[in-house]
Each structure stands twice: as structure tokens, then as C-alpha cells.
C-alpha positions as CSV (number, residue, x, y, z in Angstrom):
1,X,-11.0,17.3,24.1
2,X,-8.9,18.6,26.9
3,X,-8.1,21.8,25.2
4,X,-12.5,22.4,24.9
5,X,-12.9,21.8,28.4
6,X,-10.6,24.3,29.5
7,X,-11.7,26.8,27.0
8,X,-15.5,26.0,28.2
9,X,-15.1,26.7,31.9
10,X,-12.8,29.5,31.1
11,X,-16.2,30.8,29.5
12,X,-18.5,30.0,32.4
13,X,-16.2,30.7,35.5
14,X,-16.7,34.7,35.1
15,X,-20.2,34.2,34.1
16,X,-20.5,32.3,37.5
17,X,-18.5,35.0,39.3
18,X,-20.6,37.6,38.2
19,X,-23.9,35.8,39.4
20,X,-22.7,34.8,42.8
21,X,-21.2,38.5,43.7
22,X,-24.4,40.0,42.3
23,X,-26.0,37.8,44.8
24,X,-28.0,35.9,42.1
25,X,-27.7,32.7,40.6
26,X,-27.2,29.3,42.4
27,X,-25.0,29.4,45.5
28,X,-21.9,27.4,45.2
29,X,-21.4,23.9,46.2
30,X,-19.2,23.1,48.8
31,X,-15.7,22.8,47.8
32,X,-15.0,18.8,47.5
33,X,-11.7,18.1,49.9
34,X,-8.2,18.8,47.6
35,X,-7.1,16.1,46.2
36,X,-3.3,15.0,46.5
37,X,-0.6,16.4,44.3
38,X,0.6,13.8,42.2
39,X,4.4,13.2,41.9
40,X,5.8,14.6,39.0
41,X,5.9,12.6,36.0
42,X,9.2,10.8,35.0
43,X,11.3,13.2,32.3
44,X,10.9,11.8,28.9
45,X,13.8,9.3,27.7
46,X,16.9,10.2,25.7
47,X,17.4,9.0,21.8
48,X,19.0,6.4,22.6
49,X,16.8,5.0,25.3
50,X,13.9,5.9,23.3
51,X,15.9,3.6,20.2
52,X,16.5,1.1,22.7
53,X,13.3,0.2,23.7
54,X,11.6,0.6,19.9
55,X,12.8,-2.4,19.2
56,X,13.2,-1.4,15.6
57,X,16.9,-0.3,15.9
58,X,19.1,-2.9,17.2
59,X,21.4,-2.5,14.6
60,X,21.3,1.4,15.1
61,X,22.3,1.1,18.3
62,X,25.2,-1.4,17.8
63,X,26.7,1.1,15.4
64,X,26.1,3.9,18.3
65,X,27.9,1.5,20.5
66,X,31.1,0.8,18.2
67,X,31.1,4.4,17.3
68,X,31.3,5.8,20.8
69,X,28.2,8.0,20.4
70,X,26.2,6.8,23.1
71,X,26.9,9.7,25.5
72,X,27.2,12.1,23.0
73,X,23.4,10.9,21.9
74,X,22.7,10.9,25.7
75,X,23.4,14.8,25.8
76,X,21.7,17.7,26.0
77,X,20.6,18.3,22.5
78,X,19.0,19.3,21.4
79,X,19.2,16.6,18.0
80,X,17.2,15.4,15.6
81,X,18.0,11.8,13.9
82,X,17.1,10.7,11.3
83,X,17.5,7.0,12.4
84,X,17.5,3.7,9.8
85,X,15.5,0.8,11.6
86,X,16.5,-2.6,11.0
87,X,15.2,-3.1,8.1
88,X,16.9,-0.1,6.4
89,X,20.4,-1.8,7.7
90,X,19.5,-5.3,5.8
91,X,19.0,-3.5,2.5
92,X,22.9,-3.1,2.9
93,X,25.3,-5.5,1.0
94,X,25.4,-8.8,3.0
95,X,27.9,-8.5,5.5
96,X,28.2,-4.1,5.4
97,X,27.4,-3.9,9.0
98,X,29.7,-6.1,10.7
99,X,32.5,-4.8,8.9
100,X,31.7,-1.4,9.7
101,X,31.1,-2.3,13.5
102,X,35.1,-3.1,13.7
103,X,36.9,-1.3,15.2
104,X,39.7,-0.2,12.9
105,X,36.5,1.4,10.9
106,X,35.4,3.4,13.6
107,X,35.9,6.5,11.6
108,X,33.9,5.2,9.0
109,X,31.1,4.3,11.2
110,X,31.4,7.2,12.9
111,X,30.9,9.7,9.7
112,X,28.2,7.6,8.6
113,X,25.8,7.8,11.8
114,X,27.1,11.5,12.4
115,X,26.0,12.2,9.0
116,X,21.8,10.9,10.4
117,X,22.2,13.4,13.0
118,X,20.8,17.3,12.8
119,X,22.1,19.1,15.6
120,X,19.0,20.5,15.9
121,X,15.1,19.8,17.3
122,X,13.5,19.4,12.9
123,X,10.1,18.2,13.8
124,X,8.5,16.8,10.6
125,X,6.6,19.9,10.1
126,X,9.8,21.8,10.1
127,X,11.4,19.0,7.7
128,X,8.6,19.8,5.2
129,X,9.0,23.0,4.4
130,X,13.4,22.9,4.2
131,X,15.6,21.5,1.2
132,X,18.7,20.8,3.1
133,X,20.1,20.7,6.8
134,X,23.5,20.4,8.2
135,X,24.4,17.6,9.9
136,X,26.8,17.0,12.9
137,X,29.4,15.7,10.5
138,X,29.4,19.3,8.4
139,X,27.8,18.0,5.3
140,X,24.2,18.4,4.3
141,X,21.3,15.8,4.2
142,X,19.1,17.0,0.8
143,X,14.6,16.9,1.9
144,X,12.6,16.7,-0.5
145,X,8.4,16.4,-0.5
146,X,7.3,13.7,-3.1
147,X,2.7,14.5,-1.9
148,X,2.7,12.6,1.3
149,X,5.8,11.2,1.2
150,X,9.8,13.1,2.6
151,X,12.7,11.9,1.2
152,X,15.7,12.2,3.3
153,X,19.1,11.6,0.7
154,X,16.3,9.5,-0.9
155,X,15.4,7.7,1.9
156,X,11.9,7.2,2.7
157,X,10.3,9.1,6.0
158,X,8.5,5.8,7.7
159,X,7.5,7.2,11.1
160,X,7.8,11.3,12.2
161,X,8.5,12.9,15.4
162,X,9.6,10.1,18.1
163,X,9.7,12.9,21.2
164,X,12.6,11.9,23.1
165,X,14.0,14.4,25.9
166,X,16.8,15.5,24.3
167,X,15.6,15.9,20.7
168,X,13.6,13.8,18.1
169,X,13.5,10.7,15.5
170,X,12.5,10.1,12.3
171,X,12.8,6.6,11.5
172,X,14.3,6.2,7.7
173,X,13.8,3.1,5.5
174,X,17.5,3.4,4.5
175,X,20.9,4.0,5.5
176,X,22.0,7.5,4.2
177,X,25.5,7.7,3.1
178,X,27.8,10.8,3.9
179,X,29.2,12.4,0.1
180,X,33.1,11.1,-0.1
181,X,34.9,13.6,0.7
């Protein structure tokens, strides 16, 4: 709606212009008194403060945690993540999580998480229209389009395009698993 009522008075302003130098046409109103500037609007919130507050990724952000990633998620970016919600996590075997959230398997953790992460802003539209993408940890995650539905290393796409400032999420409804290497 926004965008039509810009395009509309971009229309009618010259037609106006035109009429009131021409000395025809209505005279203009008074000008109504300016109104303030308002402040500037708060910057958008990183991933992981953007993950925090879903409430839908507890257990993502745990693993973040144990992993050490926070500030690198915290960074400049730009990244997208492909990011399992807590219900992708309990599909695990009972168990899986905590024992990767030790820390004599933060290695393990770490390759796993590194392996949701594109260093890169894929907005699903993007996503679409690739087969593969290389992820922070050097290997590839495989897209495919099934109709309406993206597979990520056959997980589902369940939500596109979280904006965060610092990239974007696209909230899987499983945990992908880096190839052994």
C-alpha cells in the first residue's frame, strides 16, 4: 500500500507544480507546522539474539553456547543458518544432545553447528534456485525443491528468511549432519 501511495503522489506532485506556476489550479494550502523527527529505529538483532528470543531454539543456542560460537554468530556476517528448532533436536537419539554439549566433544559440536551455517546472506529465494552451498565448516549442504517444499540435507524448510542484522534463518525440522570425514 505504501509503495502506491508514493508512486501516486509522485504522479500528481508535477501535475500540481505545473498548475500553480501557470497560475491556474487551486492555490496551495498552508504548509501544516513540521512535524518532529523521530529517533532512529533500533538496528535489527543479531542471530543469535534473534534465536534467543524465538523461543523455538533453546537447544540451538545451548549448542552455540558449548561450542563457543556465540560471538562468532554475533559478528558481522554476513550468514545465513539454517537453524534446527527444538523439535528437530528431540528427533535425535534420546540423550544425543547432552552428550554432545560436553565439553570434551566440543569439536564434535562444533563441526556439526558449523556445518548449518552459510557464510553468506541465501534468502529463500536464493536457496530455490541453488543445489549446493558451502558451509563454514568447508563441506557442502545439498538443496533440493520437492513443489513447495526445500530440503536442506533432507531436512524440511519450516519457516524462511528470519531477517536478523547480521544475516538470516531458516528454521529446519532436523539436525543436518556434516559427511565423516
Amino acid at each position: 500500500m505504501r509503495g502506491l501511495r508514493v508512486m501516486g503522489v509522485v504522479a500528481v506532485v508535477p501535475l500540481v507544480v505545473i498548475a500553480v506556476v501557470m497560475g491556474c489550479g487551486p492555490k496551495p494550502a498552508p504548509s501544516p507546522p513540521a512535524a518532529p523527527i523521530a529517533p532512529e529505529r533500533e538496528a535489527a538483532k543479531d542471530i543469535v539474539e534473534v534465536a534467543m528470543e524465538a523461543g523455538q531454539f533453546e537447544n540451538l543456542v545451548a549448542a552455540v553456547e558449548a561450542a563457543g560460537l556465540v560471538e562468532t554468530l554475533k559478528g558481522p556476517g554476513p550468514f545465513t543458518v539454517f537453524a534446527p528448532n527444538d523439535d528437530a533436536f528431540a528427533k535425535l537419539p534420546e540423550g544425543a544432545v547432552d552428550n554432545l554439549l560436553k565439553p570434551e566433544n566440543k569439536e564434535q559440536l562444533t563441526k556439526i553447528l558449523t556445518y548449518h551455517v552459510v557464510p553468506e546472506k541465501l534468502m529463500a529465494a536464493d536457496v530455490t534456485t541453488m543445489t549446493s552451498a558451502t558451509t563454514v565448516n568447508g563441506q557442502d549442504l545439498t538443496f533440493k525443491v520437492e513443489g513447495d517444499t526445500v530440503m536442506v540435507d533432507g531436512a524440511k524448510v519450516i519457516g524462511a528468511d528470519i531477517m536478523a542484522s547480521n544475516g538470516v534463518i531458516h528454521v529446519i525440522d532436523s539436525v543436518v549432519m556434516p559427511k565423516e570425514e
